[in-house]
ZAKE-621979 format. One record per residue: residue in one letter; y, z, x of N, C-alpha, C, O in turn; residue number from 0. Coordinates in steps of 0.1 Angstrom, whole numbers. Example, Ala and Ser with C-alpha at 12.3 -4.5 7.8 and 13.67 -1.06 7.14 Angstrom:
2
{type: A&n_v: -57&n_w: 78&n_u: 132&ca_v: -45&ca_w: 78&ca_u: 123&c_v: -33&c_w: 78&c_u: 132&o_v: -33&o_w: 85&o_u: 142&seq: 0}
{type: S&n_v: -22&n_w: 71&n_u: 128&ca_v: -11&ca_w: 71&ca_u: 137&c_v: 0&c_w: 79&c_u: 129&o_v: 11&o_w: 80&o_u: 134&seq: 1}
//
This chain:
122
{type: X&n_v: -371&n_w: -102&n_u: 146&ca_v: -366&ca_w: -103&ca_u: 159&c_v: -367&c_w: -90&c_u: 166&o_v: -366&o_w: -79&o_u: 159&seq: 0}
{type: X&n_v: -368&n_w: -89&n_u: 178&ca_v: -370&ca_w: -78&ca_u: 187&c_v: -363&c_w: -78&c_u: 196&o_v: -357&o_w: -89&o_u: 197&seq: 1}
{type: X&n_v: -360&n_w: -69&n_u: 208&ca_v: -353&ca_w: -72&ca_u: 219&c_v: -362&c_w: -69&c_u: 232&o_v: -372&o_w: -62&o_u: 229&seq: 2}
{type: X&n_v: -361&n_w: -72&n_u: 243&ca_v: -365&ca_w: -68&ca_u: 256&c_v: -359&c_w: -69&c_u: 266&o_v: -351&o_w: -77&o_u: 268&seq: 3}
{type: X&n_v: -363&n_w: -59&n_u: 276&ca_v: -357&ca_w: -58&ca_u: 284&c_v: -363&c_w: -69&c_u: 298&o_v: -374&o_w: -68&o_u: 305&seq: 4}
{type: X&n_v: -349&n_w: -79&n_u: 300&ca_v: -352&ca_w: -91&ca_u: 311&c_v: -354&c_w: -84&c_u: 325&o_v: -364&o_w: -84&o_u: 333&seq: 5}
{type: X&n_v: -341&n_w: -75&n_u: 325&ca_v: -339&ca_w: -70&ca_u: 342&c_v: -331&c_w: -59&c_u: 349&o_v: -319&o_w: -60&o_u: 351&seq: 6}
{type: X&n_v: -337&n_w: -51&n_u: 351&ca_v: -331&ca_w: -35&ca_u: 354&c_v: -325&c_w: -36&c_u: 368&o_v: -333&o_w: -36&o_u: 378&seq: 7}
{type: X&n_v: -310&n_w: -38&n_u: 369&ca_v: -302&ca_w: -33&ca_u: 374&c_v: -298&c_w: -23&c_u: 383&o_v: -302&o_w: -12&o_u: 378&seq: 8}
{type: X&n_v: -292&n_w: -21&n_u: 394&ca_v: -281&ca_w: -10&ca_u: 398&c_v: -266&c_w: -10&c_u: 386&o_v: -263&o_w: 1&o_u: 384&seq: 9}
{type: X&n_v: -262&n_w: -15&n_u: 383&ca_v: -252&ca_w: -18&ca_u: 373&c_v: -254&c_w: -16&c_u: 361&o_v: -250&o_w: -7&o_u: 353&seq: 10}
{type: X&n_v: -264&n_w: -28&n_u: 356&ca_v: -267&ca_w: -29&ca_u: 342&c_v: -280&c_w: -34&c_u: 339&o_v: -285&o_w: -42&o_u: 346&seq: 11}
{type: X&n_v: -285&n_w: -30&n_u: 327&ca_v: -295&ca_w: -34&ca_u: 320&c_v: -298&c_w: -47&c_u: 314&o_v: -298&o_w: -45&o_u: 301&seq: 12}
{type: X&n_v: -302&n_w: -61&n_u: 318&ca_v: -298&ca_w: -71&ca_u: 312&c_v: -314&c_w: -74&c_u: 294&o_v: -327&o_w: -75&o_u: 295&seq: 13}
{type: X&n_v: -306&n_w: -75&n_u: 283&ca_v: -322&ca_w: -76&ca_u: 275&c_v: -313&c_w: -88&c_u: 270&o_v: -302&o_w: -93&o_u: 272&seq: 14}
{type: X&n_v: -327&n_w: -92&n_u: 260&ca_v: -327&ca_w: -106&ca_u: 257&c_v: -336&c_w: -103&c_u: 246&o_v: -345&o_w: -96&o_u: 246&seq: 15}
{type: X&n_v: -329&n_w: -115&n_u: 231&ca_v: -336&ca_w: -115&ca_u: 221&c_v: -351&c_w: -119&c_u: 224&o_v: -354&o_w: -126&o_u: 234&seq: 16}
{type: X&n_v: -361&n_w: -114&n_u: 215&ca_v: -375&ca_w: -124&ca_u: 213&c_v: -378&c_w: -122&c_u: 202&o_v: -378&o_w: -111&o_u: 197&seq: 17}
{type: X&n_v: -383&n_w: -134&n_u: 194&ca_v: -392&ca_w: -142&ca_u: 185&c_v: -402&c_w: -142&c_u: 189&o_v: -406&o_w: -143&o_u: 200&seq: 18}
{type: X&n_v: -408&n_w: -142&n_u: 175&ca_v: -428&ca_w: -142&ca_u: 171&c_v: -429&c_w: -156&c_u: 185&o_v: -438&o_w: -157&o_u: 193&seq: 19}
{type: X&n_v: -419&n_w: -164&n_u: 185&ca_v: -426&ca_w: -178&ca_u: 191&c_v: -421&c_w: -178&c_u: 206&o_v: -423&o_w: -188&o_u: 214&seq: 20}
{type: X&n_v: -414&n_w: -168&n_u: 209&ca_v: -409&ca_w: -165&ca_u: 226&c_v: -391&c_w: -160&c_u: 223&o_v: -384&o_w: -155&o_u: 214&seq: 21}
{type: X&n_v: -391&n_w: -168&n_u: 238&ca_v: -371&ca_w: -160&ca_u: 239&c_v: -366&c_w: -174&c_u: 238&o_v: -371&o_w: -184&o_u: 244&seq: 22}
{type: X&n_v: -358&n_w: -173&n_u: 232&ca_v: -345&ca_w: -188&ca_u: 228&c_v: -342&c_w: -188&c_u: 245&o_v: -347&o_w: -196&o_u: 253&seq: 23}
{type: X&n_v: -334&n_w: -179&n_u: 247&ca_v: -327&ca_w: -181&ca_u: 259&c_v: -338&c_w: -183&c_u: 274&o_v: -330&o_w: -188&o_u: 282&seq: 24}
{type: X&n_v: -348&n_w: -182&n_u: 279&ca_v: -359&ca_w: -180&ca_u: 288&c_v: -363&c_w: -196&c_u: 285&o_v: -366&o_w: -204&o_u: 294&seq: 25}
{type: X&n_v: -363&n_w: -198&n_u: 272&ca_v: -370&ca_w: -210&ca_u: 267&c_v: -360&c_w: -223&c_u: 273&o_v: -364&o_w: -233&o_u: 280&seq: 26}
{type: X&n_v: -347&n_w: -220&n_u: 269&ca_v: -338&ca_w: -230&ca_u: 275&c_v: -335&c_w: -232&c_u: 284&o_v: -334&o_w: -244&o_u: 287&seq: 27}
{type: X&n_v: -331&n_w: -222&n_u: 295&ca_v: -333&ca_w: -221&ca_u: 311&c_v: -342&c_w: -228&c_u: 315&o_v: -339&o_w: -235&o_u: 324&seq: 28}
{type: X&n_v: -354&n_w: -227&n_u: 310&ca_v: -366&ca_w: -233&ca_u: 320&c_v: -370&c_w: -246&c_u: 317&o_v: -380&o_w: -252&o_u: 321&seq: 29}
{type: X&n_v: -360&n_w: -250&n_u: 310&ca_v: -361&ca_w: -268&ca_u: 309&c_v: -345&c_w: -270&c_u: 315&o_v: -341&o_w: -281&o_u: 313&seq: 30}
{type: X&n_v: -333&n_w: -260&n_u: 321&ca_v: -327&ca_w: -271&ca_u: 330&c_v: -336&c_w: -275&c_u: 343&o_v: -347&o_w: -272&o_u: 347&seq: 31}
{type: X&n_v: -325&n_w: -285&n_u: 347&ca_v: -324&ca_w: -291&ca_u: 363&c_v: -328&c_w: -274&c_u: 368&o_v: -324&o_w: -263&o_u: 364&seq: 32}
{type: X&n_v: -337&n_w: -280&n_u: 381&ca_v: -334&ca_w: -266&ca_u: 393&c_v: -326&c_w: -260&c_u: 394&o_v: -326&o_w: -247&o_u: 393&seq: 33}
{type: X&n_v: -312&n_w: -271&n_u: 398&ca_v: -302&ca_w: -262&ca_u: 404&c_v: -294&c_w: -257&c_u: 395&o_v: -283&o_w: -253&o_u: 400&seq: 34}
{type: X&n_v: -296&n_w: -257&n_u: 382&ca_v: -283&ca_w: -250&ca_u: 368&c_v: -294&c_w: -237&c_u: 369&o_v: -290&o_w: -225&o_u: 371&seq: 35}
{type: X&n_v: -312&n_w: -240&n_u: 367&ca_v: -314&ca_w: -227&ca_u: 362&c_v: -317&c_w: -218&c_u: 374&o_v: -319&o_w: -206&o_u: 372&seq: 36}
{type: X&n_v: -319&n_w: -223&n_u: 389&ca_v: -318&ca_w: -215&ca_u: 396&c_v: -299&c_w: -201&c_u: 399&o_v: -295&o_w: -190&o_u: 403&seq: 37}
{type: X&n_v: -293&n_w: -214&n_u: 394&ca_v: -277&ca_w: -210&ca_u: 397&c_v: -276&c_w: -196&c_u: 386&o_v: -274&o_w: -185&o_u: 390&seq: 38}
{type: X&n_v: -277&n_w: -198&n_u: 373&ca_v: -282&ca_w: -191&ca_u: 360&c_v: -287&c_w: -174&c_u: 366&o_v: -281&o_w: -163&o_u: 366&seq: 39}
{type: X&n_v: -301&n_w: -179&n_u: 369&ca_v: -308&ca_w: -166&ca_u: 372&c_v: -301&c_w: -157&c_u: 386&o_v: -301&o_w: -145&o_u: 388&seq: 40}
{type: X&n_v: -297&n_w: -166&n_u: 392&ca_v: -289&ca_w: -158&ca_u: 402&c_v: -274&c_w: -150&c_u: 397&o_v: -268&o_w: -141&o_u: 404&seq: 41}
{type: X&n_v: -269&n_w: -155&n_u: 386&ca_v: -255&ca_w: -148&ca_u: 382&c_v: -258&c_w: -139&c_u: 371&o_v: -249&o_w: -131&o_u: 367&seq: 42}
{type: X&n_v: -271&n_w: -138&n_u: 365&ca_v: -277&ca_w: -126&ca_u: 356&c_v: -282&c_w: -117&c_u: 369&o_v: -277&o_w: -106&o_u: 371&seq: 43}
{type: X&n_v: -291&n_w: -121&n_u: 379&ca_v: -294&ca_w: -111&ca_u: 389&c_v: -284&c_w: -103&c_u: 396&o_v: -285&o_w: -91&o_u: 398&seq: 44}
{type: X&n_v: -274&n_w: -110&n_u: 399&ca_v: -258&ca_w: -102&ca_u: 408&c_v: -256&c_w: -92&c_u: 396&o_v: -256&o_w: -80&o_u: 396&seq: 45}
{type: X&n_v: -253&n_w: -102&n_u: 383&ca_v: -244&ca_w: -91&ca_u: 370&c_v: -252&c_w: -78&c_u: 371&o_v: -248&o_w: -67&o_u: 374&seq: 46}
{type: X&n_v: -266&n_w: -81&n_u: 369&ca_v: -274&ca_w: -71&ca_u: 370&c_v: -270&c_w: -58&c_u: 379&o_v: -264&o_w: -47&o_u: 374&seq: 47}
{type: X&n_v: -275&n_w: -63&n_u: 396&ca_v: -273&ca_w: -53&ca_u: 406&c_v: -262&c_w: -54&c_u: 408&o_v: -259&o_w: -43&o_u: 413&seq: 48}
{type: X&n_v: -252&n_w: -61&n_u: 408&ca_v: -237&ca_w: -58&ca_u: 415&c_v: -231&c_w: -57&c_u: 404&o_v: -221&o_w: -60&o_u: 411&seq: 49}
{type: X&n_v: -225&n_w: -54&n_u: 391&ca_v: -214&ca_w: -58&ca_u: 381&c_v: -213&c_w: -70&c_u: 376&o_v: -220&o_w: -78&o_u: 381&seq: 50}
{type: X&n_v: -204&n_w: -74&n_u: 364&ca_v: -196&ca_w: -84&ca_u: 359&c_v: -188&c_w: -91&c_u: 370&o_v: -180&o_w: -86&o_u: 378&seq: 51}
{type: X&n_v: -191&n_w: -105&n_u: 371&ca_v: -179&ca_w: -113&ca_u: 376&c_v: -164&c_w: -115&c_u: 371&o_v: -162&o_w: -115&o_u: 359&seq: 52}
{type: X&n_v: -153&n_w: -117&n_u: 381&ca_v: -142&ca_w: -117&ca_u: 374&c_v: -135&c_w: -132&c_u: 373&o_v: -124&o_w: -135&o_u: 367&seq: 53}
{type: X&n_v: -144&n_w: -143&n_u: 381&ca_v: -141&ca_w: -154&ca_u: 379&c_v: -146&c_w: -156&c_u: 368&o_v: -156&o_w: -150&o_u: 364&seq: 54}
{type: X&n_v: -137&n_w: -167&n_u: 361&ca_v: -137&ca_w: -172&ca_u: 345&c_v: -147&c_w: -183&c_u: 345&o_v: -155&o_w: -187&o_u: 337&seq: 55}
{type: X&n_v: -145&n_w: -186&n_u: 359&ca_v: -156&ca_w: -199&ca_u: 359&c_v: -170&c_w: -196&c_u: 353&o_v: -175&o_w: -203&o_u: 344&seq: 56}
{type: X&n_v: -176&n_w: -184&n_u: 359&ca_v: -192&ca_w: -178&ca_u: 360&c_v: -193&c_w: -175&c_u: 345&o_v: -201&o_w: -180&o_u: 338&seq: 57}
{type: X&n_v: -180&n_w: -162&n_u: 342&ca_v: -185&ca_w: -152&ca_u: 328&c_v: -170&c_w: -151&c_u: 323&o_v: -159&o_w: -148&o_u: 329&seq: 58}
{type: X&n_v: -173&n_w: -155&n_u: 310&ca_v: -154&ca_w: -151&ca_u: 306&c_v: -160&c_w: -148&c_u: 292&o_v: -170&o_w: -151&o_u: 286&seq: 59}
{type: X&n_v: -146&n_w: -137&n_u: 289&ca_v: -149&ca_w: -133&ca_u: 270&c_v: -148&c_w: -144&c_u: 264&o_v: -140&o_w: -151&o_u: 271&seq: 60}
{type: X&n_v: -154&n_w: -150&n_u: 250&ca_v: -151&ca_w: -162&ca_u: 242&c_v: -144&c_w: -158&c_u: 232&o_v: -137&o_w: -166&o_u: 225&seq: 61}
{type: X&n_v: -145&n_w: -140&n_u: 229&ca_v: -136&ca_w: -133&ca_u: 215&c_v: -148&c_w: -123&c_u: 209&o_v: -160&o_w: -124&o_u: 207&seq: 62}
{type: X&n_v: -141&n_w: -115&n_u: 206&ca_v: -150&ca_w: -104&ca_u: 193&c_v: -159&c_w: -96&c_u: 203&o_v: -168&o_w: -90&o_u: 197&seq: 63}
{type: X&n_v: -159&n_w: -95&n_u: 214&ca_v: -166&ca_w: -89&ca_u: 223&c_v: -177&c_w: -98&c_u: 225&o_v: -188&o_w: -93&o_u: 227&seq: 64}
{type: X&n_v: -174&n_w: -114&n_u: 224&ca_v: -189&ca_w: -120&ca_u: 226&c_v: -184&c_w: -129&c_u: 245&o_v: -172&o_w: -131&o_u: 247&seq: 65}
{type: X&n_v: -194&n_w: -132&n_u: 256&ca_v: -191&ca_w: -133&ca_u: 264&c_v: -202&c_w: -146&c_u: 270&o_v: -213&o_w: -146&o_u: 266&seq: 66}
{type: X&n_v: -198&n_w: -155&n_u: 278&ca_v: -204&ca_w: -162&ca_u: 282&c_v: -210&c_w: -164&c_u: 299&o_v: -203&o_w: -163&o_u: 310&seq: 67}
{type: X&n_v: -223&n_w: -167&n_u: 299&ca_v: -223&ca_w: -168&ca_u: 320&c_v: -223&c_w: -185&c_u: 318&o_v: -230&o_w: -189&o_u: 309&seq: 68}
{type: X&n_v: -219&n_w: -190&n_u: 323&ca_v: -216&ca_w: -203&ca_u: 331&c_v: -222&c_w: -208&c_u: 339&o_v: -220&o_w: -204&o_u: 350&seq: 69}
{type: X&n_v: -230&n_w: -218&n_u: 338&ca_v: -232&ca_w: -226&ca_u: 351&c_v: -238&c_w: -242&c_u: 352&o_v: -249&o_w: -246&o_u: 346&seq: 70}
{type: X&n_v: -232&n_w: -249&n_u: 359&ca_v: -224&ca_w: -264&ca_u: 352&c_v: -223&c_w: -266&c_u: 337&o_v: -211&o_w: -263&o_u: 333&seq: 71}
{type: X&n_v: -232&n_w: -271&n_u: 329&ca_v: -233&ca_w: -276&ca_u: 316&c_v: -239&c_w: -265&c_u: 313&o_v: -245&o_w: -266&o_u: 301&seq: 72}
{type: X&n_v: -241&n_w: -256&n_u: 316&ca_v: -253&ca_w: -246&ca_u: 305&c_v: -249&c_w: -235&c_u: 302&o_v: -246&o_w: -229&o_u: 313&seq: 73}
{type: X&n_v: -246&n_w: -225&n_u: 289&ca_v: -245&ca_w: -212&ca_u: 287&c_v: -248&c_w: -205&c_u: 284&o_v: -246&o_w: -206&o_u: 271&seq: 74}
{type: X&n_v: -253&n_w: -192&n_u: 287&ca_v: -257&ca_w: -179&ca_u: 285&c_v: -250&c_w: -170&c_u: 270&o_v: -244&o_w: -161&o_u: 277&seq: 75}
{type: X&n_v: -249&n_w: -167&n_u: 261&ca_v: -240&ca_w: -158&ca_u: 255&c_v: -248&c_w: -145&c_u: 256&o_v: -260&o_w: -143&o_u: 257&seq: 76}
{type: X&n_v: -236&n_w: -135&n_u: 255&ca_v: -243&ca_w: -124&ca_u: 259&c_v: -227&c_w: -112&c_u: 252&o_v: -215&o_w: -113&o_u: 252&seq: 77}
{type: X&n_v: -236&n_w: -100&n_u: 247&ca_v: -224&ca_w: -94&ca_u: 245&c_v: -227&c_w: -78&c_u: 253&o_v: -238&o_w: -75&o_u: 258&seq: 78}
{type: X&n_v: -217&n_w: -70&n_u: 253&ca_v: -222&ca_w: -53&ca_u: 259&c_v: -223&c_w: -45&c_u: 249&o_v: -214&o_w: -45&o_u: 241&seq: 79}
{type: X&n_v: -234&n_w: -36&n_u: 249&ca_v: -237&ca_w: -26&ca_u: 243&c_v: -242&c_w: -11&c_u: 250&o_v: -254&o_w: -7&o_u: 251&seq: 80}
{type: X&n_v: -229&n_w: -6&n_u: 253&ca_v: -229&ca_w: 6&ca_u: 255&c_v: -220&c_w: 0&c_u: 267&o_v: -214&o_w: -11&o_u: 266&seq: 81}
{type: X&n_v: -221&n_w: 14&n_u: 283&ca_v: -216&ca_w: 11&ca_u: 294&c_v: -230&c_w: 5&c_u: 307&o_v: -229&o_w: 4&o_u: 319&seq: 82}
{type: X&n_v: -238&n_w: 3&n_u: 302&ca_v: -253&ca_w: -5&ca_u: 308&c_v: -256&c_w: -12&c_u: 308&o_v: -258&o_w: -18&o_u: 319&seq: 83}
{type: X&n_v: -259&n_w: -17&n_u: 296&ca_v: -264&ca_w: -27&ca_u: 287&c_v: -259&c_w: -42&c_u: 286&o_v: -248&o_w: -43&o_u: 280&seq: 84}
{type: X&n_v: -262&n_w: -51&n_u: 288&ca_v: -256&ca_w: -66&ca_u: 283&c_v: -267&c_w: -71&c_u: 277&o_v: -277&o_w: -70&o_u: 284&seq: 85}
{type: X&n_v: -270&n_w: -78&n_u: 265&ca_v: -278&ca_w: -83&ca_u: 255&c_v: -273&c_w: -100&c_u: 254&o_v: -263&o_w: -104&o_u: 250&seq: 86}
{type: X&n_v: -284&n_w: -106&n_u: 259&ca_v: -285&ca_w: -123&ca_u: 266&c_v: -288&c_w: -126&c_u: 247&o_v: -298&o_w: -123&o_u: 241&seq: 87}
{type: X&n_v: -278&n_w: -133&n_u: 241&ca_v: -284&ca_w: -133&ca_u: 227&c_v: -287&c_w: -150&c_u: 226&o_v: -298&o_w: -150&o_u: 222&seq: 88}
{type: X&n_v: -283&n_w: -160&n_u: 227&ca_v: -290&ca_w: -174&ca_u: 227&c_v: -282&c_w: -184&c_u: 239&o_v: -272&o_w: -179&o_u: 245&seq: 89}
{type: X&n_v: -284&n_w: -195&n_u: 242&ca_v: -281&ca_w: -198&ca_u: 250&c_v: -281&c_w: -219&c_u: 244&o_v: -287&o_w: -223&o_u: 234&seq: 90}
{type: X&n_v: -274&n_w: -225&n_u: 250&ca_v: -273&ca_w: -239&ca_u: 251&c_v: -264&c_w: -244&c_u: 258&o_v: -257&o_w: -237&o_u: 266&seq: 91}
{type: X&n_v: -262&n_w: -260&n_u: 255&ca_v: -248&ca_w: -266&ca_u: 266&c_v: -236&c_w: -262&c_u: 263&o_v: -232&o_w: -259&o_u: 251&seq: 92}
{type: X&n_v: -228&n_w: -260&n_u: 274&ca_v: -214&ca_w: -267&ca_u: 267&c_v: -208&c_w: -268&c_u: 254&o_v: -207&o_w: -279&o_u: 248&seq: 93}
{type: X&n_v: -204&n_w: -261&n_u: 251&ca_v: -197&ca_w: -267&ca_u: 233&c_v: -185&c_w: -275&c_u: 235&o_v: -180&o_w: -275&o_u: 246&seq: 94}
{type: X&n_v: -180&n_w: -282&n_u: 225&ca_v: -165&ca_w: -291&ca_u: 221&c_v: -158&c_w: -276&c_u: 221&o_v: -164&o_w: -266&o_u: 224&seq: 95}
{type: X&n_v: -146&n_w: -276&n_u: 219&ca_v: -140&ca_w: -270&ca_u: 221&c_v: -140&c_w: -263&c_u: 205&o_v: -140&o_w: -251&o_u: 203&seq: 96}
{type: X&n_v: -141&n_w: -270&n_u: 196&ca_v: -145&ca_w: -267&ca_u: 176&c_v: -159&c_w: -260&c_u: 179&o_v: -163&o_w: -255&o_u: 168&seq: 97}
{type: X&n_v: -169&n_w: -259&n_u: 190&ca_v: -180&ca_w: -258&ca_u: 191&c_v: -178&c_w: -239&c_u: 194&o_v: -187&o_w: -233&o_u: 189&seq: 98}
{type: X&n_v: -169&n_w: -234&n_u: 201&ca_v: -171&ca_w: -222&ca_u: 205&c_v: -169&c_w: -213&c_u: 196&o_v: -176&o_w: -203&o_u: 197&seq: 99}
{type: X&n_v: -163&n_w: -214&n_u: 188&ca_v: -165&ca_w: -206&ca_u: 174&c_v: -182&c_w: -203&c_u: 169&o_v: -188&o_w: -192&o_u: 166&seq: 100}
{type: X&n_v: -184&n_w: -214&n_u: 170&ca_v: -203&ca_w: -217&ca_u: 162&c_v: -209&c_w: -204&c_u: 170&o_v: -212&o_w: -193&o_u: 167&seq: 101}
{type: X&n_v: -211&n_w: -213&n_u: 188&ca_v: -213&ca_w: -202&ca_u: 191&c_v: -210&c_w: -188&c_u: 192&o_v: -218&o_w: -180&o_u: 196&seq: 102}
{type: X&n_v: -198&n_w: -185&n_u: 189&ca_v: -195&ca_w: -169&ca_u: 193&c_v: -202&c_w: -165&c_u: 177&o_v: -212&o_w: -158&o_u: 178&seq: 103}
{type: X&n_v: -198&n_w: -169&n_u: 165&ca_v: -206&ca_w: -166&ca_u: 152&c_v: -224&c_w: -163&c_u: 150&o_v: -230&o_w: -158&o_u: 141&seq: 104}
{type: X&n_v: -228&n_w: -170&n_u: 167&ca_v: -241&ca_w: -167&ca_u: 163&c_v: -245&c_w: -155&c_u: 174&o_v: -253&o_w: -147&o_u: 170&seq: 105}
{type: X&n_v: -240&n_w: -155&n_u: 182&ca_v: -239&ca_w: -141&ca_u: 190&c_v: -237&c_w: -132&c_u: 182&o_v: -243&o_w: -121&o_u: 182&seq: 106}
{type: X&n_v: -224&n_w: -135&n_u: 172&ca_v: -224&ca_w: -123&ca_u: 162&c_v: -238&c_w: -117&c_u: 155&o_v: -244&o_w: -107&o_u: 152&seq: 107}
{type: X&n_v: -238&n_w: -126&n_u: 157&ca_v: -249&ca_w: -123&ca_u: 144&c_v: -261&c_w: -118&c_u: 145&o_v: -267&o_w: -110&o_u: 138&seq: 108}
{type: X&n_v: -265&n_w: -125&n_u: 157&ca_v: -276&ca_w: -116&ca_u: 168&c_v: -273&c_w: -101&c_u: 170&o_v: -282&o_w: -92&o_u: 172&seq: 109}
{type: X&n_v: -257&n_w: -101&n_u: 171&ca_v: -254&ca_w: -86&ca_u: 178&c_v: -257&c_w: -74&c_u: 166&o_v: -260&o_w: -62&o_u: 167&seq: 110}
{type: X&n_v: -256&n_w: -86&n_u: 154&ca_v: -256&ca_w: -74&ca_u: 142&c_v: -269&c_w: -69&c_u: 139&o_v: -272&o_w: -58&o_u: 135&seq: 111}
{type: X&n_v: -278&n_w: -78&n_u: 143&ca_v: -295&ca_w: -81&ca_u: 141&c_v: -297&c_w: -73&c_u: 150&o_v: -306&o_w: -66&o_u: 144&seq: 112}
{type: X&n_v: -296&n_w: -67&n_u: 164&ca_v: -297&ca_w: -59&ca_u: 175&c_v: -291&c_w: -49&c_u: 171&o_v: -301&o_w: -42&o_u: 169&seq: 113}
{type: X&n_v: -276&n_w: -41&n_u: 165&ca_v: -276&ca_w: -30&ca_u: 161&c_v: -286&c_w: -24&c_u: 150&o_v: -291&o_w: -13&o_u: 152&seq: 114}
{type: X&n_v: -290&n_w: -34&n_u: 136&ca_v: -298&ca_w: -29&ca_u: 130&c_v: -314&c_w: -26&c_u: 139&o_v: -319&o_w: -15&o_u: 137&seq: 115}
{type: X&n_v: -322&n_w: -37&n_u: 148&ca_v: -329&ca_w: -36&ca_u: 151&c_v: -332&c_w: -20&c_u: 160&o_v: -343&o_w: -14&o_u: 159&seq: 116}
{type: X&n_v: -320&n_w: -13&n_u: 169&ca_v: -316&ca_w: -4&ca_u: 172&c_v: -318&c_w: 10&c_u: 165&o_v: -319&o_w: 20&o_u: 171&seq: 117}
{type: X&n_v: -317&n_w: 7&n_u: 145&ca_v: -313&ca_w: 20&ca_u: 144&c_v: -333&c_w: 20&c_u: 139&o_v: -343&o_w: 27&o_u: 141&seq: 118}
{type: X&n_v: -331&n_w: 15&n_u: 136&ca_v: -350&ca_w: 11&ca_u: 133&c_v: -356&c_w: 17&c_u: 142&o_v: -362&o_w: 27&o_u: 139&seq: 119}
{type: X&n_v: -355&n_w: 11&n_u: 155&ca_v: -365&ca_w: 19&ca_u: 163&c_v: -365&c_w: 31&c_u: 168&o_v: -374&o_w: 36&o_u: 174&seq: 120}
{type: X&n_v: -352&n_w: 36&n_u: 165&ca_v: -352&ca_w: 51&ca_u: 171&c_v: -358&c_w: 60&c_u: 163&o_v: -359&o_w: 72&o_u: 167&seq: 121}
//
């Protein structure tokens, strides 16, 4: 796994995992409806050039420093690394409420995969 960078910012640096077979998250955006993945790319573009949202609706912490973008049924996870950086680590619907754990565990896990990936390339 590798990381790249999606979208340079006035604010922040938005990157995003990739796989030998593409990006999990790029991959699932572009099979919602229009208006989830148009709504999506517009609330990573603002985070980008304008900051973090402070409605819960858009982007709220899930725990452990793992964080989610929102929009209808679809979510983004994402955690920060450093004061720039936000790292888009996988994405799917909605979880049950027993479901947000799963996901915040796999964010982890990404994030740990992204620090090691980190000390590697320098």
């Amino acid at each position: 796994m590798t990381f790249q960078c999606l979208r340079k910012g006035a604010k922040y640096d938005i990157w995003v995992t990739a796989h030998a077979t593409g990006c999990q998250v790029t991959e699932f955006v572009s099979k919602l409806n229009s208006r989830t993945r148009n709504r999506l790319f517009a609330i990573i573009k603002k985070t980008a050039d304008e900051g973090k949202y402070e409605e819960e609706e858009i982007y709220r912490q899930i725990g452990e420093g793992i964080w989610e973008f929102k929009a209808q049924t679809a979510r983004v996870y994402s955690f920060n690394e450093g004061t720039r950086r936000i790292v888009l680590t996988h994405a799917g619907y909605k979880p049950h409420k027993n479901m947000v754990k799963v996901e915040r565990d796999k964010a982890l896990v990404i994030q740990h995969q992204y620090d090691e990936w980190k000390r590697t390339a320098s």
